[in-house]
Backbone bond lengths (Angstrom), bond angles and torsions (degrees), N, CA, C in turn:
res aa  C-N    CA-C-N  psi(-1)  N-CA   C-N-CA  omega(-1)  CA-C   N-CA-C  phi
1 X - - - 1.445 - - 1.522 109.26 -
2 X 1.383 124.67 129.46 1.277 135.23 173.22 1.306 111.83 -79.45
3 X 1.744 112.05 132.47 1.529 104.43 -164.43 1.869 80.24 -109.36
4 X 1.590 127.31 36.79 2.012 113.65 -167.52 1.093 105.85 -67.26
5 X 1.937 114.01 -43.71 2.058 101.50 -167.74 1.608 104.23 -115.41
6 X 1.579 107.04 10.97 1.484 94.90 176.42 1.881 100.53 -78.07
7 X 1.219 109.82 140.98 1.305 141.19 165.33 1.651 121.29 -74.59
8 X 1.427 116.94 69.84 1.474 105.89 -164.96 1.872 103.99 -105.26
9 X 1.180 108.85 -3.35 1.485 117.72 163.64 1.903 116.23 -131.14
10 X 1.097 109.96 133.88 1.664 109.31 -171.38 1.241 79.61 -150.31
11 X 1.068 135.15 128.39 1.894 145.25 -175.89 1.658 103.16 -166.41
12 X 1.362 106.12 155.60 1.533 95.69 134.77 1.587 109.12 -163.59
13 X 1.721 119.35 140.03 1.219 135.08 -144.47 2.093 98.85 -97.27
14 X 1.641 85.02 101.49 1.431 84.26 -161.07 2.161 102.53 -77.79
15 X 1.410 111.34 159.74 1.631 101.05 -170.12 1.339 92.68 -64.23
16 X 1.151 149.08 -24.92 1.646 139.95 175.62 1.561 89.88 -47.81
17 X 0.813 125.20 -86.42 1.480 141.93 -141.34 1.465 99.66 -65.95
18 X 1.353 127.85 -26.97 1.378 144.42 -157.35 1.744 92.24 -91.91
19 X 1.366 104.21 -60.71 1.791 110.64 167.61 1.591 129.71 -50.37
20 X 1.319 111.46 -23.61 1.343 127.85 -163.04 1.688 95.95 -98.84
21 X 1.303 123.26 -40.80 1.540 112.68 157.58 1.122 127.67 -69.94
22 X 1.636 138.01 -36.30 1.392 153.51 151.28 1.950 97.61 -14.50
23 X 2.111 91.88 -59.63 1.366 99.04 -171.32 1.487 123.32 -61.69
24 X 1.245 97.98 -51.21 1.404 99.60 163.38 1.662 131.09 -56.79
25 X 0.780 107.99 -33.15 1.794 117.46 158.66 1.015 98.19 -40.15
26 X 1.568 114.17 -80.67 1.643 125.51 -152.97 1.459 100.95 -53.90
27 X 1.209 100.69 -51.43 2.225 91.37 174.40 1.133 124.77 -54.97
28 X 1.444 132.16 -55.83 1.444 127.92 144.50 1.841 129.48 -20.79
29 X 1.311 108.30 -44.82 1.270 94.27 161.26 1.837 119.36 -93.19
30 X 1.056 103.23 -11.43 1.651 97.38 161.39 1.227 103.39 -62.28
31 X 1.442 138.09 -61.37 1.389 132.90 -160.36 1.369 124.20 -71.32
32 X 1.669 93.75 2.49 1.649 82.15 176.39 1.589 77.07 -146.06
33 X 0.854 137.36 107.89 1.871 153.68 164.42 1.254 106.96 -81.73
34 X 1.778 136.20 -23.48 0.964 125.58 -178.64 1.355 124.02 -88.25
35 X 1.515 101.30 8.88 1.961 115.08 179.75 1.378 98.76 -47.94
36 X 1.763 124.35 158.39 1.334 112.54 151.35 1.632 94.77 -136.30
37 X 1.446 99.39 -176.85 1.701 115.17 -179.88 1.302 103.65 -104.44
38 X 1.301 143.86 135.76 1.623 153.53 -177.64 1.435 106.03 -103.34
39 X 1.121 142.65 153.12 1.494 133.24 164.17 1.803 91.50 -102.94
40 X 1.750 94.22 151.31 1.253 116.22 169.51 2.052 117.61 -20.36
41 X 1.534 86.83 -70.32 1.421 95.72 160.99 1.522 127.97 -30.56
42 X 1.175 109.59 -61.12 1.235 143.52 -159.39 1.974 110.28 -59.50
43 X 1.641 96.78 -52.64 1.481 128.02 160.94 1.250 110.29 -42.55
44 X 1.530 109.66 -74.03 1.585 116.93 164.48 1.681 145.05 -22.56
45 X 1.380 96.14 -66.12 1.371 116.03 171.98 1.903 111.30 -71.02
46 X 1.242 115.99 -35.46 1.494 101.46 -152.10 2.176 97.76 -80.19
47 X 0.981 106.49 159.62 1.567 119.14 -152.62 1.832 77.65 -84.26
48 X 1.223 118.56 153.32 1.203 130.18 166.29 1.492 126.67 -131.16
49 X 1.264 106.76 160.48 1.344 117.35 166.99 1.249 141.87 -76.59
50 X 1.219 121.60 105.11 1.564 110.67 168.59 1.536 131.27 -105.00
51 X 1.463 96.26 -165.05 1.424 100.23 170.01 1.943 93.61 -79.26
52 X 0.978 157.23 16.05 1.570 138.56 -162.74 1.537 93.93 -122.71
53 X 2.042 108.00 -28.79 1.366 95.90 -171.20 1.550 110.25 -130.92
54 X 1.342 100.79 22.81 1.892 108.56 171.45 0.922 99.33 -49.76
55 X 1.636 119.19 -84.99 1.593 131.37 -156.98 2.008 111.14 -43.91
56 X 1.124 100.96 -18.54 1.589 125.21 -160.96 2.243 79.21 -65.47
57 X 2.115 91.99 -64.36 1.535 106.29 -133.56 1.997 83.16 -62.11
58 X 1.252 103.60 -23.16 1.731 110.00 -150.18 1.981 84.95 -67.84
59 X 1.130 103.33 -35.48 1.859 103.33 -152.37 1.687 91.44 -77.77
60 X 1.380 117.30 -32.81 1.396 121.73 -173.76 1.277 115.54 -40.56
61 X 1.707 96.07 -52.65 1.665 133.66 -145.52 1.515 103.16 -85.91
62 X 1.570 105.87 -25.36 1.351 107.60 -160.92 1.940 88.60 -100.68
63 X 1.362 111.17 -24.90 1.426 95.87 -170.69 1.464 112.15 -84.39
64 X 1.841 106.37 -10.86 1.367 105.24 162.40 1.800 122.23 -59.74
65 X 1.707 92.36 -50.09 1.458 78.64 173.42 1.315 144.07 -64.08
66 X 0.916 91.52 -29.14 1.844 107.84 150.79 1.261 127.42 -44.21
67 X 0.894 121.99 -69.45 1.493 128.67 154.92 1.250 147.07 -100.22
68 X 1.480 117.46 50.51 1.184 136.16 166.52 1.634 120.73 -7.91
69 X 1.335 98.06 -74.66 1.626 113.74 173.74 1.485 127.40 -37.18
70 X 1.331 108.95 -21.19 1.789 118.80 174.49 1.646 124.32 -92.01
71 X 1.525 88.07 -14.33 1.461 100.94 166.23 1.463 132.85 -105.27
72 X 1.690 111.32 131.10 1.150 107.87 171.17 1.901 134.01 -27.46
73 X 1.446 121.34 120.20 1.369 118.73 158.90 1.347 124.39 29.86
74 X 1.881 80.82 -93.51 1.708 114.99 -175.08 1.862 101.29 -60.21
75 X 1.067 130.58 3.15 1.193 105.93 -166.18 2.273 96.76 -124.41
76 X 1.523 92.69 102.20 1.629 104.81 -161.56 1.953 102.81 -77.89
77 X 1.495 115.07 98.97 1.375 90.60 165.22 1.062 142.39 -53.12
78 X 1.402 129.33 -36.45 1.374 127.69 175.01 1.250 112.07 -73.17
79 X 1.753 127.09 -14.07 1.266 104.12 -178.50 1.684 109.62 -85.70
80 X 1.516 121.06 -14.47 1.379 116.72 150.71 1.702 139.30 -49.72
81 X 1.712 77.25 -35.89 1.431 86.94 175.14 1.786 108.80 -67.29
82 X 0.711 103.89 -55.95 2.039 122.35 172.93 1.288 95.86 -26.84
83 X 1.304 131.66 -68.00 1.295 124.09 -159.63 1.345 120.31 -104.43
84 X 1.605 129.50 16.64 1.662 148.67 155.92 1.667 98.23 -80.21
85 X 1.649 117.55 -37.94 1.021 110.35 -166.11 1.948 114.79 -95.18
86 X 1.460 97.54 -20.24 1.478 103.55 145.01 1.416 127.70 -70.48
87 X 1.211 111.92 -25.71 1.529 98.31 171.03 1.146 117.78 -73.67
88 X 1.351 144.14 -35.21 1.469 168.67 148.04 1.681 89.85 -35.20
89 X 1.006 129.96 -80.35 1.352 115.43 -167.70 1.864 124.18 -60.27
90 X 1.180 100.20 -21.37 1.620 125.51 170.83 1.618 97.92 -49.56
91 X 1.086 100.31 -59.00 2.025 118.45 -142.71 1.391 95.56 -63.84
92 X 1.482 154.81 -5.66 1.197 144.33 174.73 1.643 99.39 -101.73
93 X 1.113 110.94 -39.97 1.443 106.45 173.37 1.357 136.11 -73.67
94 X 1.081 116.47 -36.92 1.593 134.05 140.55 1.533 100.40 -28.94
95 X 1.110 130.77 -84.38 1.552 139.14 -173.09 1.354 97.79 -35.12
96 X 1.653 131.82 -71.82 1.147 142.80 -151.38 1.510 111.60 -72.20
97 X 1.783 124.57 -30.01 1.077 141.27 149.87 1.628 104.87 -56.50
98 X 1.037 153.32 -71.44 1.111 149.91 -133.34 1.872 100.07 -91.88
99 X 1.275 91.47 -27.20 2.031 90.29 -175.78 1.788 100.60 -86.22
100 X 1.546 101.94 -7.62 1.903 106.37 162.48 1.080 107.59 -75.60
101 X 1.222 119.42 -38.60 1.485 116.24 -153.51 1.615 107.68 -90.61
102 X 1.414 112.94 -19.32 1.339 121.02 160.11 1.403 132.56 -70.81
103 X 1.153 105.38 -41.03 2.013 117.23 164.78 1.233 86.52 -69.83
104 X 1.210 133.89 -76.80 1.269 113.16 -174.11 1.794 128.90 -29.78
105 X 1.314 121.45 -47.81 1.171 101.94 -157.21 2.131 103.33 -102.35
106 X 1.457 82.78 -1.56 1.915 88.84 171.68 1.452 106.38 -86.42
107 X 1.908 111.30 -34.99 1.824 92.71 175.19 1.577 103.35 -67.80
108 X 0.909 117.32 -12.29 1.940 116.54 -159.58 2.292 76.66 -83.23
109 X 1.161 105.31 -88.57 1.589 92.73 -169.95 1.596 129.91 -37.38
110 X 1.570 103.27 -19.71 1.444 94.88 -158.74 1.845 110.27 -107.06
111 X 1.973 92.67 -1.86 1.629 94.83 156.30 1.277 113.58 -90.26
112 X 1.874 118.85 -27.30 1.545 100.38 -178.52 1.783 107.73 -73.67
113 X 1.629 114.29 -26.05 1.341 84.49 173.32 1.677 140.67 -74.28
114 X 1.493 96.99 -36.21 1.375 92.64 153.54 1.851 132.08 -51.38
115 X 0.706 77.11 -34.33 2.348 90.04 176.56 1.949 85.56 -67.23
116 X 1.388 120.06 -57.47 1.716 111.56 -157.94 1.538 87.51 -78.98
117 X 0.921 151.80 -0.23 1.942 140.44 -164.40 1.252 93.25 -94.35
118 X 1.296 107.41 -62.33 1.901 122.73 -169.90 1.594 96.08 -66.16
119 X 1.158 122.11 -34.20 1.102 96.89 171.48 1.695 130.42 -99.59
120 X 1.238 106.25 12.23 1.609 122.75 153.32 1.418 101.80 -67.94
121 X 1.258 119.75 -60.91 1.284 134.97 -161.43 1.837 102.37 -56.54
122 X 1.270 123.94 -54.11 1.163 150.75 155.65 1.650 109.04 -14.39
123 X 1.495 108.81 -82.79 1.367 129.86 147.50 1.656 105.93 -11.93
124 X 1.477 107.14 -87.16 1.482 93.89 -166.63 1.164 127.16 -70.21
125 X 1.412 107.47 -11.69 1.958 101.70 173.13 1.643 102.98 -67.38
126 X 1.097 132.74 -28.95 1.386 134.93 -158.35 1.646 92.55 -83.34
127 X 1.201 117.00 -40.63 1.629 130.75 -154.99 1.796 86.36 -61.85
128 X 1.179 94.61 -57.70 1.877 114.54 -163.43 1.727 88.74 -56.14
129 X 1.376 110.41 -67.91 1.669 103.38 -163.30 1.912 123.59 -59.29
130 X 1.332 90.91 -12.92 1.579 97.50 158.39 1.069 91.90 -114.87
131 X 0.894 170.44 155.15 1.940 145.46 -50.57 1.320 118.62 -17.16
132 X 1.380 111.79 -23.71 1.455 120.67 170.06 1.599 127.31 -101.55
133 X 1.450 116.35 -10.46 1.306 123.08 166.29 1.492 105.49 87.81
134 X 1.407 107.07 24.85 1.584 107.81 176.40 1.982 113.95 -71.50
135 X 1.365 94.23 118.50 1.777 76.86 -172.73 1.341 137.54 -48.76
136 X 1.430 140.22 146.94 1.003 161.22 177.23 1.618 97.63 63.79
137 X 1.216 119.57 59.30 2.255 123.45 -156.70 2.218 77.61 -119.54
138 X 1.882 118.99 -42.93 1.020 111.02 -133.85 1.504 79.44 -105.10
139 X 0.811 162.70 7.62 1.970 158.57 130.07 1.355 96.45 -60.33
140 X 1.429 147.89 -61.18 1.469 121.05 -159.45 1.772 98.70 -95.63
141 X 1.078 115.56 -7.36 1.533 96.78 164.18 1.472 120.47 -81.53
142 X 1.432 121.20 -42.91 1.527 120.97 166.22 1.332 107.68 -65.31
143 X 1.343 146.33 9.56 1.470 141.33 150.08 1.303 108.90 -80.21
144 X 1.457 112.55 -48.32 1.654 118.43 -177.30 1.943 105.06 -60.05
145 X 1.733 109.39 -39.46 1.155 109.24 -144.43 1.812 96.91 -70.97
146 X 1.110 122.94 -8.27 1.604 139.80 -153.68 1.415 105.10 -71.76
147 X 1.693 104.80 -42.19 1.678 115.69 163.60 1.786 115.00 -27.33
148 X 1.666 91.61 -60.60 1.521 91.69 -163.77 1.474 116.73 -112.68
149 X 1.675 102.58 51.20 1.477 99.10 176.34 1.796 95.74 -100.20
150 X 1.729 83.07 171.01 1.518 102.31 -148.08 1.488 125.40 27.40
151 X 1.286 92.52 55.58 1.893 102.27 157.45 1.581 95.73 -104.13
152 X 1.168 118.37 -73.75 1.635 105.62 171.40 1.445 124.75 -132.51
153 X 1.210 111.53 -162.99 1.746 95.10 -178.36 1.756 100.91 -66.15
154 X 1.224 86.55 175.37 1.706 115.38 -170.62 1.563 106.12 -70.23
155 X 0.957 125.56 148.16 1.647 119.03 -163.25 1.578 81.80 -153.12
156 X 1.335 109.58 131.26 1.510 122.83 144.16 1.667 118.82 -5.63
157 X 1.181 127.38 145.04 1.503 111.02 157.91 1.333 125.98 -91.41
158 X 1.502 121.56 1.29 1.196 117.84 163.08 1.621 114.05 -52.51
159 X 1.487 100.99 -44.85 1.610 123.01 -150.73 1.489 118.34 -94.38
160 X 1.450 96.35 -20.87 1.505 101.67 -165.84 1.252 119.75 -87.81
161 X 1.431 118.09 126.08 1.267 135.19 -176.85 1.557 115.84 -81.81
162 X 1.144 147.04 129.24 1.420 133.60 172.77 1.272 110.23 -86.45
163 X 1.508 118.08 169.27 1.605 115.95 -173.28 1.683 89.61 -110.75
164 X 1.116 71.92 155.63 1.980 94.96 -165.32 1.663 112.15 -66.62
């Protein structure tokens, strides 16, 4: 099924509305100041958590607190505890961020593809009406046609298909 002239997004993102998420961003990262940025690398290398070794990190953390006295100095139980229990508080928001960032980036593709289809579609009505000598059809099709030069040889405008 061809989704070219169905219309499944028609919006438009007024700067009110555009500012008012900006705003809300900016509060979100006020409320949590302790976010940081990782480099690629960084992502890579550091040991992670799963579901195989949660229960593992929780029993570790908890048998530290328990027994403080067997552990080195440098090694702070509660500040483990601090950050098992930030991760736990993370994990709903993470989700709720990430299912934004997904509507987000399917309405973002799925208005430019509808906007680029119709205007494929666009393209070939013009292509056809100068193949047909419809007046003023053969100036806005050789403007349109400029997109897809040297994609392949030159094809008629009855015939010619553009590459996507």
């Amino acid at each position: 099924m061809s989704n070219t002239m169905i219309n499944r997004v028609n919006a438009t993102l007024t700067p009110e509305a555009a500012q008012t998420v900006k705003n809300a961003i900016a509060g979100i990262q006020q409320a949590l100041p302790f976010l940081v940025g990782l480099t690629p690398g960084e992502r890579m290398s550091l040991p992670k958590i799963s579901v195989s070794n949660k229960v593992f990190t929780e029993d570790a953390i908890q048998a530290a607190l328990n027994n403080p006295e067997i552990l080195p100095g440098f090694i702070k139980p509660q500040d483990l505890k601090i950050d098992l229990d930030l991760y736990h508080a993370l994990d709903e928001l993470v989700l709720l961020v990430q299912q934004m960032g997904e509507k987000l980036a399917d309405t973002q593709l799925l208005a430019g593809s509808e906007a680029y289809a119709s205007a494929l579609t666009i393209y070939k009505i013009f292509a056809a009406a100068a193949g047909t000598g419809v007046a003023g059809s053969k100036t806005v099709y050789e403007q349109l046609r400029q997109r897809f030069t040297g994609a392949a040889a030159p094809v008629t405008p009855t015939t010619e298909t553009p590459a996507a």
